[in-house]
N, C-alpha and C positions, 0 to 999 in steps of 0.2 A: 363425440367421444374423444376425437386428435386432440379437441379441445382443453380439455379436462388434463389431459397430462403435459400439454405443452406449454401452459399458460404459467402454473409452477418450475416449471426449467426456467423462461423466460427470464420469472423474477427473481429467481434464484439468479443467476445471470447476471442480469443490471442491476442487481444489488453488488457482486462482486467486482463488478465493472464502475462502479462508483467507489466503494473501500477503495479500490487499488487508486485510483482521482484524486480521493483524498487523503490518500498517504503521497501520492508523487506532489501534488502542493504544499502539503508540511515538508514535507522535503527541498525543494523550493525555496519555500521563506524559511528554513530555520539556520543557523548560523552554523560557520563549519565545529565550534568550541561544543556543539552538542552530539557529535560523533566520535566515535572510539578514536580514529584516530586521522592527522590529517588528510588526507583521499581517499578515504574513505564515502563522504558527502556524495562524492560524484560517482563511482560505483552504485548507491544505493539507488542517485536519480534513474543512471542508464539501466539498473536492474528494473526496477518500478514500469519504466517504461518502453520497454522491453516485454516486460510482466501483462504489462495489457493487452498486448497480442496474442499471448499464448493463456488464457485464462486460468484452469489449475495451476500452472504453476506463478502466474500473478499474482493470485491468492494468493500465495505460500509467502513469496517477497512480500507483499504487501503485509501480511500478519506476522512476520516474525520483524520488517520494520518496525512495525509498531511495539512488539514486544521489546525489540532492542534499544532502539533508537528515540521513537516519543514518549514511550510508557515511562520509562526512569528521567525525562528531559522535563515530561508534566508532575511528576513529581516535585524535580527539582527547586520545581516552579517557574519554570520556561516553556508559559504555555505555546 
């Protein structure tokens, strides 16, 4: 029965512990010309990874990165 409800946290979990991975490597590789504003870039990495530590609210960094920062950059066409 532990089983049965542990195993959906877990992956719930390493799914967001991945998202957060692969927002701190786009962030990484993408140039500073695709953030609001210059220092920004480095803010976003230390939050990110920061972010993995503390899980909810890595989430949050992580998802509003993306809404902020990739979402409008893959548009732009800066995948």
């Amino acid at each position: 029965m532990y089983f049965v409800v542990f195993l959906p946290m877990l992956l719930v979990a390493l799914a967001a512990l991945a998202f957060n991975i692969w927002m701190l490597v786009d962030a990484l590789g993408r140039s500073e010309d695709d953030f609001s504003s210059p220092g920004s870039r480095a803010w976003w990495i230390g939050g990110l990874a920061v972010g993995m530590l503390t899980s909810p609210i890595g989430l949050i960094v992580a998802i509003a990165y993306y809404a902020v920062v990739r979402g409008p950059a893959t548009r732009r066409g800066r995948a």
